[in-house]
N, C-alpha and C positions, 0 to 999 in steps of 0.2 A: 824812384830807383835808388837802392841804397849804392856807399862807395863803394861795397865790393861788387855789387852787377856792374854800376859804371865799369870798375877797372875790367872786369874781366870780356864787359863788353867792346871795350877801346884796345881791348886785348886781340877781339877776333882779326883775322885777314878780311879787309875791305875790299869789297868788290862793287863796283859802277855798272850798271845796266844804261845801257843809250838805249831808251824803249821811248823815243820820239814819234815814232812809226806805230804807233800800239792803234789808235783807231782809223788807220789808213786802209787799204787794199790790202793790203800785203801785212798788215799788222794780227794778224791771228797768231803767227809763231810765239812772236816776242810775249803777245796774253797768254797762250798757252802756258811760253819756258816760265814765265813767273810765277803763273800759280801753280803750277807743281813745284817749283823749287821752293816756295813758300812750303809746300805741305812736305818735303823731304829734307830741308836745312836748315837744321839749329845752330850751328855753327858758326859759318859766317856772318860777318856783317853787309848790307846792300844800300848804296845806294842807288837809286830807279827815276833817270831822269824823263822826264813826261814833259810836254808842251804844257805852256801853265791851262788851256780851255779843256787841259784832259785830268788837271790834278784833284780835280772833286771828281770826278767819275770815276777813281782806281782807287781803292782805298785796301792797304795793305791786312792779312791774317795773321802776319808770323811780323813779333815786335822789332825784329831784327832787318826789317825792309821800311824805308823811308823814301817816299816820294820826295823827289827835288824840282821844283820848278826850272826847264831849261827852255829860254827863250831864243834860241838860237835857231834858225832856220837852216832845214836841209839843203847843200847845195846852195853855201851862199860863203862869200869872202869871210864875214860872223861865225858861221860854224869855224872856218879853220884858226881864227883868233880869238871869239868871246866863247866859243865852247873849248877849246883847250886852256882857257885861264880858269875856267870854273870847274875843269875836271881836274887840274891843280891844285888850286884851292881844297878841294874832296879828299884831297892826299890820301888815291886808293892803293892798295897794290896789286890790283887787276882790272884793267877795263874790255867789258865785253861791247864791243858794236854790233848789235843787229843787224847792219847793213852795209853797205862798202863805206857810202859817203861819212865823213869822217875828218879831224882833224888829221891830214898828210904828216904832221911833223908832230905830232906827239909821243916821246920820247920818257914820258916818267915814270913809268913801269908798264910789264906787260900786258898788251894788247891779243884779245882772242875775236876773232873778225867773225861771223855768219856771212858768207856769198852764198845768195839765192840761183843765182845764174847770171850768166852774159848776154841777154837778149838786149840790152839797152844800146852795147857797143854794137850790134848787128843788126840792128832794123832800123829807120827810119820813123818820125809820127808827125802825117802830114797835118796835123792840128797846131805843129809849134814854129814859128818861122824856123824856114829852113837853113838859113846863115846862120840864127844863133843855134837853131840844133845840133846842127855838124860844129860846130866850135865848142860847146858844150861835152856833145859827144866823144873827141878830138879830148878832151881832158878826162873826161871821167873813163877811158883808156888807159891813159896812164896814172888814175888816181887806182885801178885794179889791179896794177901790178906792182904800183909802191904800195898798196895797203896789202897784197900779197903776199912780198918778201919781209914788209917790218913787221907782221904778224908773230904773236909764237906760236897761233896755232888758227886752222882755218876750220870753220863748221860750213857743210852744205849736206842739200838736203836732196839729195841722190846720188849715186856712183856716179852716173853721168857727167853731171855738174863738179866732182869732185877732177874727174879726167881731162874734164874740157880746163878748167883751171888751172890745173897742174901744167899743161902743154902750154896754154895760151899766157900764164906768167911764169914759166920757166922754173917753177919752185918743186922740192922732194916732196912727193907724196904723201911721204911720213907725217907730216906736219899738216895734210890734213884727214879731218876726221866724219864720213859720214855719218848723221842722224836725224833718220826718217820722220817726219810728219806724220800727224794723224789726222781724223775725221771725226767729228762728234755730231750725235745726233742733235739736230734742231728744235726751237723749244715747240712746244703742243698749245693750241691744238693748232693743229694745219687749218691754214685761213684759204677760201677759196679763192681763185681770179675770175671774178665774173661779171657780165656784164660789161664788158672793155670792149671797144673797139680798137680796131688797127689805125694808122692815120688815114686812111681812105677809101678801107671796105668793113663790113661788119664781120664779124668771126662767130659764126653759131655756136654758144655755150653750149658745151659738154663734145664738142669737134676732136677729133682725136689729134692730138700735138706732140710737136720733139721740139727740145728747148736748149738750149743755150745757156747759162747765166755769167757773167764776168765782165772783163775791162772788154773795149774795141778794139783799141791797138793793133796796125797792121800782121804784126805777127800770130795773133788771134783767128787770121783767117777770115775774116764772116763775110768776105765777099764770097769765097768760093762757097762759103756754105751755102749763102743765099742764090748764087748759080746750081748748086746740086739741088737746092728746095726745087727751082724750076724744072727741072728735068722730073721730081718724086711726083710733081701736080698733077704730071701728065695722065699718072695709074691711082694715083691718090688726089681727086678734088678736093676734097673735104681739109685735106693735113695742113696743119698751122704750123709751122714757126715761130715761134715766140724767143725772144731775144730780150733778156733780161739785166736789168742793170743802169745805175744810174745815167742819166743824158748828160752826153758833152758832145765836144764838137766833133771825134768822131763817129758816135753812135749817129749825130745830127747831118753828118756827111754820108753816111750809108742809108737813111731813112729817106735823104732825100732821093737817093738812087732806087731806091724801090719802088717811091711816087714817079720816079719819069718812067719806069718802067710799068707803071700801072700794073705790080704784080700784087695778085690778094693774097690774104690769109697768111702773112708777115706783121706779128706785134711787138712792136718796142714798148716795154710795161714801164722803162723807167725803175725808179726803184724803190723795192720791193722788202717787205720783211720779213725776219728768217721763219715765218710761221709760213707765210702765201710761199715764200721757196720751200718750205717741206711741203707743201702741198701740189707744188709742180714734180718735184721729184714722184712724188706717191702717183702721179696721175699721167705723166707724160706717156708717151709711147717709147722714145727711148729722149737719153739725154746725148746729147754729141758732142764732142771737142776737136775741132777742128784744126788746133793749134801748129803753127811750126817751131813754136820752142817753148818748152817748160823747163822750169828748178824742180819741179815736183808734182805737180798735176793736181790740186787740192780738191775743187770742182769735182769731180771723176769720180774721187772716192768717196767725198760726199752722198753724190748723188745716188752710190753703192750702196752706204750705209741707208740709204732711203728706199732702195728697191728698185731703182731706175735701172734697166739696163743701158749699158755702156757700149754706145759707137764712137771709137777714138781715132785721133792720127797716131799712125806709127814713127812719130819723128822724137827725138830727141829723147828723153827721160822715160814716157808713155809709158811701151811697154815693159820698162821696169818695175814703173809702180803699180800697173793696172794688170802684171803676167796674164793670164790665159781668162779674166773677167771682162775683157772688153774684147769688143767685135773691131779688128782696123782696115785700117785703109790709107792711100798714099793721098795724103794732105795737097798735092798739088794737082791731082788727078780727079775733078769734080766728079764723072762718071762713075771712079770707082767708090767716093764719099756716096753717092745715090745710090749704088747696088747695096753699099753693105746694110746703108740704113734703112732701105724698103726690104733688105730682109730678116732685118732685125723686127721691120714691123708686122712682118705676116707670118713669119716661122714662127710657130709658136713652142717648139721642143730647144730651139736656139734660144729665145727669149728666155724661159726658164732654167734653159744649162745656165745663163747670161746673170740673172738674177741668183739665182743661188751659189756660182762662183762671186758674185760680186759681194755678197755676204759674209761671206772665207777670205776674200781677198783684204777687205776694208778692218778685220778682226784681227789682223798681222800686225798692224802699225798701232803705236800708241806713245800718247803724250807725254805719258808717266817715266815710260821708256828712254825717251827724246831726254827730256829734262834729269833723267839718272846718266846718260852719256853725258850731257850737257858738264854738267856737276863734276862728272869724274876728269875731263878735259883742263876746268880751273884747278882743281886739285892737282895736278900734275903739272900744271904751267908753275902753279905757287912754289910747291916743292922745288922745279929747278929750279926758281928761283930764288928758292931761301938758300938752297945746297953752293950757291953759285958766290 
């Protein structure tokens, strides 16, 4: 680099990405906002803090983004002291968090937050002792409403979520900004799932299935879904459930309840890769989501973009993001979860309005998009801030 790229590049507005979250669950946005903002900003400077076991695995396009090793753990006393002295150190003059958790008290220039939703303060996860959860919980309450109000500007990723926040931390609306998510297709070729068994009956390849894929988590619903599979059995023997997704404790808490109830043709596949999930999608009879609360529903549109039609809950976000592509139903009402999805499976003029709306729906949203709102958001924090 000669001195004058140096200067002009010590020149740009520095910007921090906290993409600590990038190969998590929930880590597709922050992949996403990067690599489009990589192919849309010459301008800026970035740095792009990673877990150090993820900094060979991301490797930047655009010379102006630099990986930093951040050793600091989410939700831990270290983040709020060894990660605010090293985003010091950076001396940015914008820091984006992708998620709430965060240093409380960092003060050295503006902060633009991402809030996914508040499902964490409202449900419970009987997998985590439950005196440290609620105490836990008990904080990370009011780490949402201080990282609310010292925000300059909040990103979520539905009207929803954008309303539920505003109300539940008392902040002008103005200050935040929704920007929709997207879906991309999965890589090829679709790998089959076969030859697997359930834990304790055999499931005949090629059986016709409605599938699941995501975390367990009480708010997820999959008990009532697995109560409405019983009810489908009665007119359908043959239909499998397949519940997809890595094993923890409480997938391993529901699985056991399925063995005392010696019910068949329920698979937990564990986890799967995005080739065998494009292959569920292409192959399911429908995909369901059960959920009682979403920031955005990613799953859904997913499975949209794959052909799957969509039996949804109508709770929270849903039919925002999924309008008139998904078949619903009231998530606490097992009986009406079984009507919609036996007749998503037998109507065959619903299945195809189903799929070809979910086609239209899934082609609304985009990444590119996301991260052009993204973009314009620091542009306007920086500005007040120079102006100020």
């Amino acid at each position: 680099m000669t001195k004058k790229e140096h200067k002009a590049n010590t020149n740009r507005k520095h910007i921090v990405i906290d993409a600590r979250e990038l190969r998590t669950s929930t880590g597709r946005y922050v992949e996403r906002l990067l690599n489009y903002l990589m192919a849309i900003d010459d301008h800026h400077r970035y740095s792009v803090l990673l877990k150090p076991k993820d900094i060979d695995g991301w490797q930047p396009t655009n010379p102006n983004f630099t990986a930093v090793a951040c050793p600091h753990r989410e939700f831990s006393f270290d983040e709020q002291l060894g990660l605010m002295s090293q985003i010091h150190d950076l001396k940015p003059d914008l820091v984006h968090f992708a998620m709430v958790q965060q240093p409380v008290m960092f003060k050295d220039c503006p902060v633009v937050t991402t809030m996914h939703d508040l499902t964490t303060i409202r449900f419970d996860n009987p997998s985590k002792n439950p005196v440290v959860f609620k105490t836990k919980q008990q904080v990370y309450k009011w780490v949402n409403k201080r990282v609310a109000k010292k925000s300059a500007a909040i990103i979520t990723p539905s009207q929803f979520v954008k309303d539920d926040v505003v109300r539940y931390c008392g902040i002008d609306s103005r200050k935040v900004t929704v920007t929709y998510e997207s879906a991309d297709n999965l890589p090829t070729p679709a790998e089959p799932i076969d030859d697997i068994d359930s834990p304790s009956h055999a499931i005949r390849v090629g059986a016709p299935f409605i599938m699941y894929v995501g975390r367990p988590t009480p708010h997820k619903n999959l008990e009532r879904l697995v109560e409405a599979f019983k009810t489908l059995q009665a007119d359908n023997p043959d239909l499998v459930l397949v519940l997809a997704g890595k094993q923890d404790d409480n997938y391993r808490r529901i699985e056991a309840d399925v063995r005392r109830q010696s019910l068949p043709n329920v698979l937990f596949t564990g986890f799967i890769s995005d080739q065998q999930l494009r292959w569920l999608y292409e192959n399911c009879s429908a995909y369901v989501f059960p959920s009682l609360s979403e920031g955005f529903g990613l799953p859904g549109l997913e499975a949209m973009v794959h052909g799957a039609p969509v039996v949804s809950s109508n709770a929270t976000c849903l039919p925002e993001i999924y309008g008139e592509a998904a078949h619903y139903f009231d998530p606490l009402d097992t009986a009406d979860m079984a009507a919609k999805i036996n007749a998503v499976i037998h109507d065959q003029t619903l299945r195809s309005r189903l799929i070809a709306r979910g086609h239209q729906q899934a082609a609304k949203y985009s990444w590119h998009r996301m991260a052009e709102q993204t973009l314009a958001i620091y542009r306007d924090v920086l500005s007040e801030t120079h102006g100020k």
